[in-house]
C-alpha positions in Angstrom: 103.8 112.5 31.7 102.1 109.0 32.7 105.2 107.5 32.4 107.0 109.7 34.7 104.1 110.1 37.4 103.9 106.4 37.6 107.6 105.5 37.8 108.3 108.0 40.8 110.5 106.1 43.0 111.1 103.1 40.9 114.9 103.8 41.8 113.9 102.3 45.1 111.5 99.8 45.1 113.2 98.1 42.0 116.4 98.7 43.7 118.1 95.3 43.2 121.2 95.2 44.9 118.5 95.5 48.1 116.0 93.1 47.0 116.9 90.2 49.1 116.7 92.2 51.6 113.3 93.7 50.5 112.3 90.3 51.2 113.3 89.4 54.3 112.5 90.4 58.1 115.0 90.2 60.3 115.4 90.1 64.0 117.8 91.8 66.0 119.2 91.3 69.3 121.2 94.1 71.4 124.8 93.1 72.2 127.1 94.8 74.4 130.7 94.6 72.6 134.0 95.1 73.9 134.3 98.5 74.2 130.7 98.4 76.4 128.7 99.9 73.4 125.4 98.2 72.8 125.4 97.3 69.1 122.4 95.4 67.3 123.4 91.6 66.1 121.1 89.9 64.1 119.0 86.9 65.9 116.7 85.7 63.2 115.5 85.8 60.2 111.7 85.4 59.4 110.4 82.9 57.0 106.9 83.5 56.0 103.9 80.5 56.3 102.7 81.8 53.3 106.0 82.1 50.9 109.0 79.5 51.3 111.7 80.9 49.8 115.6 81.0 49.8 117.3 83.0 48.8 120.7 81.5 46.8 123.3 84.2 44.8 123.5 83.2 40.8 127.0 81.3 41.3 124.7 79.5 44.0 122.7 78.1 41.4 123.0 75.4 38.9 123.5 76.6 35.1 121.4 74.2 34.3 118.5 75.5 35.9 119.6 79.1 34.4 119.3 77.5 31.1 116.1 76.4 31.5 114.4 79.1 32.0 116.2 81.3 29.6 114.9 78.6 27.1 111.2 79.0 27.8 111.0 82.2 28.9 113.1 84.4 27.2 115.6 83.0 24.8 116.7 86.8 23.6 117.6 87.6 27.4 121.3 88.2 27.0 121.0 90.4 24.0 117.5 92.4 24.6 117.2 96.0 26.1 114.6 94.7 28.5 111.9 94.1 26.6 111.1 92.2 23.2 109.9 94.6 20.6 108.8 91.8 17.8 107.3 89.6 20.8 105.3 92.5 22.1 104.1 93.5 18.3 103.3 89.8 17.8 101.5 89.1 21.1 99.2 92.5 20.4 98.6 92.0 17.0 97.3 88.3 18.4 94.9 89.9 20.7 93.6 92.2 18.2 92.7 89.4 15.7 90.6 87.6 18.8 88.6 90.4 19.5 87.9 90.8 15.9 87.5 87.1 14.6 86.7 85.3 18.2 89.4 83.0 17.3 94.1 83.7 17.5 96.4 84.1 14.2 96.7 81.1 12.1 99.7 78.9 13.9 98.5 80.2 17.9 95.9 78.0 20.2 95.8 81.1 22.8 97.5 84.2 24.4 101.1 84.8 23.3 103.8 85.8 26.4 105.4 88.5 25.4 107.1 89.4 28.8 110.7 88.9 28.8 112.5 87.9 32.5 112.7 91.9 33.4 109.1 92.2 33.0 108.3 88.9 34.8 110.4 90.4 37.4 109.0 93.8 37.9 105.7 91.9 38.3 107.1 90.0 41.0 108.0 92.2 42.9 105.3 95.5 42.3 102.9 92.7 42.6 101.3 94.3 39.9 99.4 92.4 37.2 96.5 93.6 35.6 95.8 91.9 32.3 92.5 93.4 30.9 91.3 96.9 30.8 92.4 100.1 29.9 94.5 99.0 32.9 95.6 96.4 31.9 97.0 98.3 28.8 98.7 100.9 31.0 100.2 98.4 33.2 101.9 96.8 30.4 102.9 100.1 29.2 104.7 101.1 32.5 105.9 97.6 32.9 108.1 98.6 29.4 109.5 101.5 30.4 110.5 99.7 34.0 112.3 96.9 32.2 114.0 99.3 30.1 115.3 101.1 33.1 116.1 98.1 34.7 118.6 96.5 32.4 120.2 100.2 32.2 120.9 100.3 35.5 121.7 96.6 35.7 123.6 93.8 34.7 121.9 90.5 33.0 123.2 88.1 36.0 121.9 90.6 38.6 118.7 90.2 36.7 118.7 86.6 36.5 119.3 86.4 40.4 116.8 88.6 41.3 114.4 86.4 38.9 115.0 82.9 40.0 114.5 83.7 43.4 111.5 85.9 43.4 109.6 83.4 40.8 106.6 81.3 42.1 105.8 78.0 42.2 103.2 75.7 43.6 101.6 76.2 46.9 103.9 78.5 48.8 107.1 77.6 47.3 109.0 80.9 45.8 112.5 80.8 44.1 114.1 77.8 42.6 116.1 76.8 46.0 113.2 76.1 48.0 111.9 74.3 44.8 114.7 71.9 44.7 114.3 71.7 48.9 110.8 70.9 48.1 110.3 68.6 45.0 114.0 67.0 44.6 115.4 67.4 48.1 118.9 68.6 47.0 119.9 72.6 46.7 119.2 74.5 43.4 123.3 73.8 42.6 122.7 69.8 42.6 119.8 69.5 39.9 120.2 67.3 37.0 118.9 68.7 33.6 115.8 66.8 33.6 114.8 68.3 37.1 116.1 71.9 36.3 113.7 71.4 33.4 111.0 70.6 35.5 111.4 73.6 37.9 111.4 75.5 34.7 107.7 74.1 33.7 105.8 74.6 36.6 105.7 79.0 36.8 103.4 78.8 33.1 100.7 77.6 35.0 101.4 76.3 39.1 98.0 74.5 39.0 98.1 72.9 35.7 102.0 71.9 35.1 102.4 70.8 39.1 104.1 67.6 39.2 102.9 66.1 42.5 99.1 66.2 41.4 99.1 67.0 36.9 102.3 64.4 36.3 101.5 63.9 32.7 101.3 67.3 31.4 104.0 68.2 33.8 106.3 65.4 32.1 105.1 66.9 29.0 105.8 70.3 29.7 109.5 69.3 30.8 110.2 67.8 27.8 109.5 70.8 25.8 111.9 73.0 27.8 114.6 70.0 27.7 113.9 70.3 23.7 114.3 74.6 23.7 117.6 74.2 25.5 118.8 71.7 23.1 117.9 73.8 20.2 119.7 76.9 21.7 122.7 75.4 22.2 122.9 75.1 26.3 122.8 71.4 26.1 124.4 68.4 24.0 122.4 65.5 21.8 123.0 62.8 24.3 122.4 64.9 27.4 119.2 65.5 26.6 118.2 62.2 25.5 119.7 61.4 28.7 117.1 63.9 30.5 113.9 63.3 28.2 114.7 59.2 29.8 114.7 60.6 33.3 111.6 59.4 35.0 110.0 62.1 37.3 111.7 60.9 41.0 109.9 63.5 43.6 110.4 63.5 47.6 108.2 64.2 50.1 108.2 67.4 51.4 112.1 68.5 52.8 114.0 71.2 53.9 117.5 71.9 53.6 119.3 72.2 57.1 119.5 76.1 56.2 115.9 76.3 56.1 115.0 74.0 59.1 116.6 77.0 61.3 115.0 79.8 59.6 111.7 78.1 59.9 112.4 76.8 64.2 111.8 79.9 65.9 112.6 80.3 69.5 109.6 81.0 72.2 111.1 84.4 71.7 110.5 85.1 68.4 107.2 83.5 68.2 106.3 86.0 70.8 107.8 89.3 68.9 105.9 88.4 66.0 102.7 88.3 67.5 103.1 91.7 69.5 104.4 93.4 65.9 101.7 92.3 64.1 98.8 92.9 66.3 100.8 96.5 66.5 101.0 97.0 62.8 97.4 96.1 62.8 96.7 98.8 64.7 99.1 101.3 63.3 98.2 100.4 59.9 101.7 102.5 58.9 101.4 101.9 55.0 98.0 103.9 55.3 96.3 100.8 53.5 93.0 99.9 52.9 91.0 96.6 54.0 94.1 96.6 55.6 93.5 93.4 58.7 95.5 91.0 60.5 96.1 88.8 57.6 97.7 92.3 56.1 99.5 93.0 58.8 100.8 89.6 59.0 101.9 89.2 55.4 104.0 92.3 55.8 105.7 91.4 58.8 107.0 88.3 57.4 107.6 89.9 53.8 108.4 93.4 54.1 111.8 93.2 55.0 111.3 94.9 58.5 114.1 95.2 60.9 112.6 94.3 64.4 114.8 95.7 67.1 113.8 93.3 69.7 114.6 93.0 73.5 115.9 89.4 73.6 118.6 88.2 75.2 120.0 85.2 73.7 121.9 83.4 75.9 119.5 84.0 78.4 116.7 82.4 75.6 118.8 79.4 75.0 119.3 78.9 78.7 115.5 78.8 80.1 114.9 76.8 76.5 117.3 73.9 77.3 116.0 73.7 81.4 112.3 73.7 80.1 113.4 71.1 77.6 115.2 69.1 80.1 112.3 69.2 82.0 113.8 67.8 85.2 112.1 70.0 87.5 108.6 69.3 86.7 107.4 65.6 87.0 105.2 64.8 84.4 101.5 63.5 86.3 99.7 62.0 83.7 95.7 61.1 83.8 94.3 58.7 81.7 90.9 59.1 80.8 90.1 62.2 81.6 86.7 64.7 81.1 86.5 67.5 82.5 83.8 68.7 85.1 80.5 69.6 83.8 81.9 68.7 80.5 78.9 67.9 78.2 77.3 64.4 78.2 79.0 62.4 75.3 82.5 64.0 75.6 85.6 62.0 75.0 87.4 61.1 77.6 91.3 61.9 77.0 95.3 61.9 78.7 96.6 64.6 80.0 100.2 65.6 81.5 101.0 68.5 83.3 103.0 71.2 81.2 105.5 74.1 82.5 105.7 77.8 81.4 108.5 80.4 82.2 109.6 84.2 81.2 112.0 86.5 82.6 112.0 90.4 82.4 114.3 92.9 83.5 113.3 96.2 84.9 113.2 98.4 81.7 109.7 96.0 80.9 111.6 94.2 78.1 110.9 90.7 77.7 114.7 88.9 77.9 113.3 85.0 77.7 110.4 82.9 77.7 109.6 79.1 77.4 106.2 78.1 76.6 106.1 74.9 77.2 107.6 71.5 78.6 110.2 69.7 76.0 111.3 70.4 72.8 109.2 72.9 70.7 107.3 71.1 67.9 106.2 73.6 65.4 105.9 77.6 65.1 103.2 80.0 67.0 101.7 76.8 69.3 100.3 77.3 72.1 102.8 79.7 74.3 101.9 79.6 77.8 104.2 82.0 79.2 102.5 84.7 77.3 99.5 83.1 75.7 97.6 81.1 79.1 95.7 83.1 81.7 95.8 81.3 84.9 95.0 81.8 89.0 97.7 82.8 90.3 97.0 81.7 94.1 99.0 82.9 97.0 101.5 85.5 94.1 98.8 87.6 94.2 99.5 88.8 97.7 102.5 90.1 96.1 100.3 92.6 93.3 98.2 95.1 96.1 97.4 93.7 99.0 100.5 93.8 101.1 102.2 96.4 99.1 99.2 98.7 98.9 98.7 97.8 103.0 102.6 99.4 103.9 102.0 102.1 101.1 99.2 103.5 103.0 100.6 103.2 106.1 97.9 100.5 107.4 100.7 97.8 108.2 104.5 97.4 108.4 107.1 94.8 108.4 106.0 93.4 111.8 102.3 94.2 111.8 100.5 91.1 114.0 97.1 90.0 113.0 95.4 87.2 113.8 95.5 83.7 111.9 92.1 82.4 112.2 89.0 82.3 109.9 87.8 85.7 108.8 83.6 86.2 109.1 82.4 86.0 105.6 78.9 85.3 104.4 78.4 81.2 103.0 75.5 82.8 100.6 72.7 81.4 103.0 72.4 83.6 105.3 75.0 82.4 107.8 78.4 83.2 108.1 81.6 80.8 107.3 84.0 79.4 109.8 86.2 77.6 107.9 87.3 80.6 105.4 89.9 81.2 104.4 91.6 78.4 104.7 95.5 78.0 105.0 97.8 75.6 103.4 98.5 73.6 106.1 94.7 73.3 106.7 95.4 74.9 110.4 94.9 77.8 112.2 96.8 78.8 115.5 94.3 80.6 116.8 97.1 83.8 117.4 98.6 86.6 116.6 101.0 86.4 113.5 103.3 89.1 112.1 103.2 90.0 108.2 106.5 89.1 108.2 105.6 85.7 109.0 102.3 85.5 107.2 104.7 86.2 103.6 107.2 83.7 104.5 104.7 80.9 105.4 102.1 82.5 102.7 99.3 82.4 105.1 95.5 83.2 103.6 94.0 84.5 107.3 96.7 87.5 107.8 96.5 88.2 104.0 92.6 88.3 103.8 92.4 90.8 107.1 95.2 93.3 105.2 93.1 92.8 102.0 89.9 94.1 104.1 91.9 97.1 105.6 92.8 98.1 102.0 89.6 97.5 100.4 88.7 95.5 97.6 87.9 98.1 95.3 91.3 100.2 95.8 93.0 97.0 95.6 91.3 95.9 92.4 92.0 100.1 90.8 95.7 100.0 91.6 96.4 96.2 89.7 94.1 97.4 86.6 94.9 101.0 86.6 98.4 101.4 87.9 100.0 97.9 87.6 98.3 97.7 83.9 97.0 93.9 84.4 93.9 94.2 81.6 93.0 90.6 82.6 90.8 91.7 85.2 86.8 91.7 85.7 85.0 94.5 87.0 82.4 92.4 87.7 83.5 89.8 89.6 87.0 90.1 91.0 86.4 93.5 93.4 86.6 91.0 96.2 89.0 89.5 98.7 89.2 86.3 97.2 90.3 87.2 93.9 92.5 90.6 95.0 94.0 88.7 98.1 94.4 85.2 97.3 93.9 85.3 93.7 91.0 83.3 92.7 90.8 85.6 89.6 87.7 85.4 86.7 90.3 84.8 83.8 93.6 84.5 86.2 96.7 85.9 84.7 99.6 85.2 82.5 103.2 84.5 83.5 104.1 87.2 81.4 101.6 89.7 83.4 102.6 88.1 87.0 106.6 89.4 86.2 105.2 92.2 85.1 103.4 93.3 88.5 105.9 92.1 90.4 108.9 94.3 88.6 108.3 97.1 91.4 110.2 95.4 94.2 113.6 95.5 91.9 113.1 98.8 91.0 112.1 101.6 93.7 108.7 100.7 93.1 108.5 101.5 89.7 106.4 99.4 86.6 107.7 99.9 83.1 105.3 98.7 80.5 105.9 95.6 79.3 107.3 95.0 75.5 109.3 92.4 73.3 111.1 95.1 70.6 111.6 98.8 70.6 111.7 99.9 67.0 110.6 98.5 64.0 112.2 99.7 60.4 111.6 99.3 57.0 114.5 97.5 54.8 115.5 101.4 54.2 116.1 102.6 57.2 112.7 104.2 57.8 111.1 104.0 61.3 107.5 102.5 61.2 106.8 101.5 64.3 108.4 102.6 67.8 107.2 101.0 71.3 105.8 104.1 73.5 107.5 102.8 76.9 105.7 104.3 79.8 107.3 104.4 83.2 105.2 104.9 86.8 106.1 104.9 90.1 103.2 102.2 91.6 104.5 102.8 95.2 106.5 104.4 97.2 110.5 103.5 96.8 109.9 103.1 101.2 107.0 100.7 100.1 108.9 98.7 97.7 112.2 98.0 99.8 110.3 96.7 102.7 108.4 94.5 100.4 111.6 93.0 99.1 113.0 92.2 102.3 109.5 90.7 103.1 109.9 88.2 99.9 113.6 87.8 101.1 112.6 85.8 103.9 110.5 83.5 101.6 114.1 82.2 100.0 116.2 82.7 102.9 114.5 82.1 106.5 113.5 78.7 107.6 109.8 78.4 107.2 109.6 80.2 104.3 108.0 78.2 101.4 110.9 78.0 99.4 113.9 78.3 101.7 116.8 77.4 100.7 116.2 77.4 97.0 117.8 80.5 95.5 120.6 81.5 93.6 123.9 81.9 94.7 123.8 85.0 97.0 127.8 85.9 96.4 127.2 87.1 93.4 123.4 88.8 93.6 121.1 89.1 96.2 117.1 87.6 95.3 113.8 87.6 96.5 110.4 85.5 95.7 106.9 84.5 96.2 105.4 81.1 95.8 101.6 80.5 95.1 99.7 77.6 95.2 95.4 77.2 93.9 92.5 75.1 95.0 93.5 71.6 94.5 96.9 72.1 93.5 96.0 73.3 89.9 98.3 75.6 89.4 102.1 75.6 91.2 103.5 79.5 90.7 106.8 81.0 91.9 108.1 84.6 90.9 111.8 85.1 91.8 114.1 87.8 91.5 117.5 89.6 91.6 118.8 93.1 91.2 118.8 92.3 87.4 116.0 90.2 86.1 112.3 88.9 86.9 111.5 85.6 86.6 108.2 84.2 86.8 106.9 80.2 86.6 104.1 78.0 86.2 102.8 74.5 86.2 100.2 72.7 85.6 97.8 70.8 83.2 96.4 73.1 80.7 93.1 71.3 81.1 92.7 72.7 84.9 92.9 69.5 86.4 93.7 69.1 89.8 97.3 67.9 91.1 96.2 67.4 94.2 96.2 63.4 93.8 99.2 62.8 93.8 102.8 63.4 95.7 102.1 66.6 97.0 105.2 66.6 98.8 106.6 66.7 95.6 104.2 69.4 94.0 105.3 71.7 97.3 108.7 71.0 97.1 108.9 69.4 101.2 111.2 66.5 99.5 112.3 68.2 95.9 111.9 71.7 96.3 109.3 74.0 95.1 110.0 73.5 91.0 109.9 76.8 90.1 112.4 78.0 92.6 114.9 75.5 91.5 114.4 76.6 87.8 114.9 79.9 88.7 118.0 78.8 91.0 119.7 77.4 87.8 118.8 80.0 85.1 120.4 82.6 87.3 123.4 80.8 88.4 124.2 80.6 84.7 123.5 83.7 83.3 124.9 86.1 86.1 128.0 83.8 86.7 129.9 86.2 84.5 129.2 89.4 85.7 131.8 91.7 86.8 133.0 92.5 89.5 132.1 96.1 88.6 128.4 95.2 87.6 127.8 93.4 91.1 128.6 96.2 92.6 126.3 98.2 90.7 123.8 95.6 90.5 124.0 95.1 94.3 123.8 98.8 95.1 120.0 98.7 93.1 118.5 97.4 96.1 120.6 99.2 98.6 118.3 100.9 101.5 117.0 103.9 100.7 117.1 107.2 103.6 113.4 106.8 103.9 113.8 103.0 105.6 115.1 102.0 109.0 115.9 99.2 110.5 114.2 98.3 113.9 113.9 95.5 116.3 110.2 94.2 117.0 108.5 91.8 119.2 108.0 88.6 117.7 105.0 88.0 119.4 102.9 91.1 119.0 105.2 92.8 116.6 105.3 96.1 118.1 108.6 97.7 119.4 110.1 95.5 121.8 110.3 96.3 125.3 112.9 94.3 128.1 112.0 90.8 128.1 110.8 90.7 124.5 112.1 87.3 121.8 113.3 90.0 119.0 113.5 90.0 115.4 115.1 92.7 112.9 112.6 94.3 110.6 112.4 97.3 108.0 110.4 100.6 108.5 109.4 103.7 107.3 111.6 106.7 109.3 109.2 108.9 110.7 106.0 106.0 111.5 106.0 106.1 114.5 105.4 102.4 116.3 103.4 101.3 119.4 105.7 100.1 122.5 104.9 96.5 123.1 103.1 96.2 126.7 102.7 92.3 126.7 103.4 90.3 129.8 106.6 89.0 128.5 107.9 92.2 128.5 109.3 93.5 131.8 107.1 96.4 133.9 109.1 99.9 133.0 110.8 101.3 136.1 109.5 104.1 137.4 109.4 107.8 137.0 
């Protein structure tokens, strides 16, 4: 009955025929095929930190190195029934005479192995391996049964397979093809005898037989196992006097060109892994305990999950190469740098400015990222797209001050309010005059229309709409509704951090995109996520994204607010004009924003089918201001952002459709609920005769004030 209890579903876990699989996570990217089915492809396959392993089928491997561990680990393997009777009775009757005597049988220095390859192989992959104790006795006893089962059930070479590739090595090598990667830098197929033998030695005892640091017993070792395969017939006289002169030639560390790519993940993939863990942490979905991050981590990479992820490749590789390129982002160097306030005795260093970008679309799934300037150097660095929280300068006008302004009815398209300092207290008693201050570092002293005030990103106009709202309703709706947790109660209920974004802790790229999703999409946020689904080797769901759509503001609200950010591209004056995709194929919008001292350069674009959002900088927070900032603003150049998002969207929606523009397109069609009206240029109210006109977008039904300037001529009378 203990047999049976404890065997329950052994027909699964020691499943074989799935047990590469078992081993490895995979990534999986949604492709539309030719029928216009979305089908999952695979993207990547994980390869764990902690376990560097291969996995090569048996024909993939050399016979010698077959041979050499049939030799010294189980030399009855082709004609056992899984486990060794005699060498079991032996080993047993070993231990017994220690207990009793202190000292093993006449002939034995220590423990006799008695597992044969099955039973080394259910340990390797149960994990299990008690060795003292009534548990260890009943381990031992299951472990029988299992290897009996498992050569019923399968055949010697699916056995051996499964063995050589599961086995351990030294430090975090597993399997004999990232063994011959690692000590011999040739695949497990190309090994010599002498190095198949030396593979062989090291899984007795990693520590003691490893050839980099213990050479001499290692050597020793070897030369046993080159001695049991002579004796059983797998090699010849001269061949292994041939090996026993082979001097022990390792390489430094190497990796076949197979492993290089499973081990150079994308920005992408560095991300998924991080937001799958940290929710696997949480969900704890194999009901473990002590169960923590490492946990969680270790069964990401080893589980054999199938991570149905949200990444668009071609979109990846795309913003992967410009970031690479770099050519958009010059790269201001300081030598000698410390930071301010930096404590006394600091070193000074060099610094260069660094670029991050990530694109969205508007179901909240994270399509692309780049975390960095140039090519990626290792795994999980530093990912500033995701990872960096930043202020985000004049972008945050874009979050809930403007929006929340024509939501509630305080503003509209043409609204004019003056450009000119706004009364705040300097802390002292007094009051500023020179706050807030614009760009340009000018004022003119006038009346200015929103419309204006977006295009040229003017502080003064921003900061009056931001005290109309109210900081603290402002502040609510980018916490509560627009889901931006970066925020401090504390200190950013205020119109310098909800207006013009001098934030505590700033934002990320990733959360910027995020926020800005609702002027694509009717007004509408959809949480933001990197995979959907997430399923064990088996088919079995253990995690699944809760996706959770709101409508921020009103679908009125939002369209206004695109055409607002429209003018930033596509008017002159507007602070990137000019710079946008092409406009034959899909329509775009966008938002600069600049910080104190020109430390951080932001731009959020968009089209009817993705968010893009961009920043750069130094991650030190140094200034840019010393330097071209003709450049930095893009007056000569071209914002850098904007042109970055300019290419990345000229290349990945050149082959749309003509079918799926016109869908696209019809996305940000006008809704009923919007108008278009003429408005004074000057006071922004409806023009009367005699007024300079522009065209503008407003709510139907609001009504607006006639304009009664003297530029406009007298009404006629009754």
């Amino acid at each position: 009955m203990y047999i049976v209890r404890e065997t329950q579903g052994d027909s699964e876990v020691l499943d074989l025929t799935q047990l590469e699989l078992a081993f490895t996570t995979i990534i999986y990217a949604p492709q539309i095929n030719e029928y216009g089915q979305q089908e999952w492809v695979e993207y990547q396959r994980l390869q764990s930190p902690e376990e560097n392993r291969i996995w090569r089928s048996l024909n993939e491997i050399s016979p010698h190195l077959q041979h050499a561990f049939i030799a010294v680990e189980d030399e009855n393997f082709y004609t056992h029934i899984g486990f060794s009777l005699k060498r079991t009775v032996l080993a047993a009757l070993n231990e017994v005479f220690h207990k009793l005597t202190g000292s093993y049988l006449p002939g034995q220095s220590g423990q006799l192995g008695a597992s044969t390859i099955e039973q080394q192989l259910i340990k390797n992959i149960t994990g299990e391996d008690q060795s003292s104790g009534m548990e260890g006795y009943t381990r031992k006893l299951k472990e029988i049964f299992r290897a009996i089962a498992m050569d019923n059930r399968f055949s010697k070479e699916e056995i051996l397979e499964a063995y050589l590739n599961t086995i351990g090595l030294t430090g975090n090598i597993a399997g004999v093809e990232a063994a011959a990667n690692q000590y011999f830098g040739k695949s497990a197929m190309e090994v010599s005898i002498a190095e198949a033998a030396s593979i062989a030695a090291i899984t007795k005892s990693p520590g003691r037989f490893n050839p980099y640091t213990n050479p001499e017993d290692h050597l020793q070792r070897r030369d046993n196992i080159i001695y049991f395969m002579l004796q059983q017939g797998y090699i010849t006289e001269s061949e292994a006097e041939e090996a026993y002169a082979t001097p022990l030639r390792l390489v430094e560390r190497v990796r076949s060109e197979e492993a290089a790519v499973q081990t150079n993940y994308s920005w992408f993939t560095d991300y998924v892994i991080e937001e799958v863990t940290q929710d696997l942490l949480e969900e704890n979905p194999l009901n473990r305990e002590n169960w923590d991050r490492a946990a969680a981590n270790a069964y990401l990479y080893n589980g054999g999950l199938r991570i149905y992820a949200t990444v668009d490749p071609k979109v990846q590789s795309e913003i992967e190469r410009i970031w690479a390129d770099g050519e958009y982002w010059e790269p201001f160097t300081i030598e000698d740098w410390v930071p301010e306030n930096a404590p006394e005795g600091t070193e000074p260093k060099t610094i260069s400015t660094n670029a991050a970008g990530i694109v969205i679309n508007y179901k909240g799934e994270l399509v692309a990222l780049a975390g960095g300037l140039g090519q990626k150097t290792g795994d999980r660095i530093l990912n500033r797209a995701t990872g960096m929280q930043r202020q985000v300068g004049s972008t945050m006008k874009g979050v809930a001050v403007y929006p929340l302004g024509i939501d509630m009815d305080a503003i509209n398209y043409s609204t004019a309010l003056l450009d000119d300092y706004f009364p705040i207290s300097d802390g002292k008693g007094g009051t500023r005059t020179n706050w807030p201050s614009n760009w340009s570092g000018t004022y003119t002293h006038g009346l200015v229309t929103v419309y204006e005030a977006i295009k040229q990103s003017l502080n003064t106009v921003a900061v009056r709409v931001g005290n109309i709202v109210g900081p603290r309703t402002m502040f609510e709706f980018a916490r509560d509704t627009l889901g931006i947790t970066s925020l401090d109660e504390n200190h950013d209920v205020d119109l310098a951090p909800m207006v013009l974004g001098a934030l505590t802790h700033g934002m990320s790229p990733y959360e910027l995109a995020g926020a800005y999703m609702m002027y694509g999409d009717g007004g509408r946020v959809t949480s933001l996520h990197s995979y959907t689904s997430v399923r064990d080797y088996q088919g079995n769901e253990i995690l699944e994204k809760d996706i959770i759509t709101t409508q921020a503001i009103g679908e009125d609200t939002a369209f206004i607010m695109n055409r607002l950010l429209h003018g930033v591209l596509f008017d002159g004056g507007g602070t990137a004009y000019g710079i946008h995709p092409d406009s034959n194929v899909l329509d775009s919008i966008g938002k600069t924003g600049t910080t104190n001292e020109d430390k951080d350069i932001w731009f959020v674009g968009l089209t009817p089918k993705y968010v893009m959002a961009t920043w750069y900088g130094y991650d030190d927070n140094a200034p840019m201001k010393q330097y071209d900032s003709n450049y930095i603003y893009g007056r000569r150049l071209g914002h850098p952002g904007a042109r970055a998002f300019r290419e990345l969207m000229d290349i990945v929606q050149a082959d749309l459709t003509e079918e799926e523009i016109e869908a696209l397109s019809a996305i940000w069609a006008k809704p009923d609920s919007v108008e278009s009206g003429a408005f004074c240029t000057q006071t922004g109210d409806a023009p009367g005769a005699g007024c300079p006109t522009g065209r503008g977008w407003y709510k139907v039904g609001v009504a607006r004030s006639p304009c009664t300037s003297a530029h406009a001529d007298p009404a006629p009378a009754a």
